[in-house]
C-alpha positions as CSV (number, residue, x, y, z in Angstrom):
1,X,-77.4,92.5,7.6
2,X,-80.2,94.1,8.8
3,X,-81.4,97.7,8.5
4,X,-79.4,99.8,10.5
5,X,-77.2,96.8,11.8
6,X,-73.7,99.1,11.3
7,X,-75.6,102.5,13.0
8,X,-72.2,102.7,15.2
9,X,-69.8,103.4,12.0
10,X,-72.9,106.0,11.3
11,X,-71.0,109.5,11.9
12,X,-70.5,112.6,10.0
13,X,-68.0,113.1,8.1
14,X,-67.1,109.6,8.0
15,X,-65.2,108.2,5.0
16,X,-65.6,104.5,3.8
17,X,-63.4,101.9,1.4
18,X,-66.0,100.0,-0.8
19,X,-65.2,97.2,-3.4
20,X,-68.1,96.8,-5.6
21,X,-69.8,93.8,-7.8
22,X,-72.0,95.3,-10.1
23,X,-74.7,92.3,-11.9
24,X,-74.4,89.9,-8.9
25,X,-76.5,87.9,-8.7
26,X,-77.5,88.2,-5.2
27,X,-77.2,91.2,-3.4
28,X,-74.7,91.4,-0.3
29,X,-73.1,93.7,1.7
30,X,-70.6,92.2,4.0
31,X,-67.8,95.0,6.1
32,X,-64.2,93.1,5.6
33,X,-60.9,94.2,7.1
34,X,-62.4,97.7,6.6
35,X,-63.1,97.5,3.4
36,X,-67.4,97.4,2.9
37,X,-67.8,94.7,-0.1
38,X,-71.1,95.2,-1.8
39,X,-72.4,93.3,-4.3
40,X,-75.4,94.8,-6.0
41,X,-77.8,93.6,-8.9
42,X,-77.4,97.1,-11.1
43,X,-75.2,96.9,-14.0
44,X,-72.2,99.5,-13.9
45,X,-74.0,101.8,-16.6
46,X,-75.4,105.3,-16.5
47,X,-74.3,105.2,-12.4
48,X,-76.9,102.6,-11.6
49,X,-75.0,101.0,-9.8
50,X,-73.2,103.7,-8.2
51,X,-76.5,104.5,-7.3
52,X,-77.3,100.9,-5.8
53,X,-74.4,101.1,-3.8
54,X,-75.1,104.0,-1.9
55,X,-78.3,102.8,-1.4
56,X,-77.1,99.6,0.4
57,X,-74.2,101.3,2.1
58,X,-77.2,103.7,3.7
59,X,-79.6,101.1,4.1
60,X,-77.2,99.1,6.5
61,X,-75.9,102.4,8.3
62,X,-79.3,103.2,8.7
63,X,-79.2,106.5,7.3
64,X,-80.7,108.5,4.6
65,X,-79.6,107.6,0.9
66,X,-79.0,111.4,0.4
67,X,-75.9,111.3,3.3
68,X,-74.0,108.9,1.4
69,X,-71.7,110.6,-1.3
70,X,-69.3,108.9,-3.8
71,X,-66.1,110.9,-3.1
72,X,-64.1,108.7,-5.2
73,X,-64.3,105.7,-8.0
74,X,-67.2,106.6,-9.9
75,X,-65.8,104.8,-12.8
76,X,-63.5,101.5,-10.4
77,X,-64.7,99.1,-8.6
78,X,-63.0,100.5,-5.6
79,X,-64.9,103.1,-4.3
80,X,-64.7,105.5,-1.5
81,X,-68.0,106.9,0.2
82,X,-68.4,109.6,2.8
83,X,-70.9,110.5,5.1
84,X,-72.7,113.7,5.2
């Protein structure tokens, strides 16, 4: 996807469902029956890839990486993310 590509889901206040795959080997981020499944290349240590995640999520909302906040999962692979 490319940079900004999702700018329409881009509101405030905004909640998204993420499944995560931490050390993959290439990098993805594909929006599935709702559900955002992003694979990033971080391992799941020290919130790296927590981190990578929002990163990606904000990358193709094309939005700041500061508006993206992990509201729940920091420790599951399913995630939830909100919007600031």
């Amino acid at each position: 996807m490319q940079k900004g590509e999702r700018a329409d889901l881009a509101v405030a206040g905004a909640e998204f469902a993420v499944r995560v795959t931490p050390r993959a080997r290439v990098a993805s981020c594909v929006l599935e029956d709702g559900v955002w499944k992003i694979a990033v290349n971080a391992p799941p240590e020290d919130g790296r890839a927590n981190a990578a995640v929002a990163a990606a999520l904000a990358h193709v909302l094309g939005v700041a990486k500061g508006r993206v906040v992990l509201v729940r999962g920091a420790s599951s692979r399913d995630k939830r993310f909100r919007l600031e």
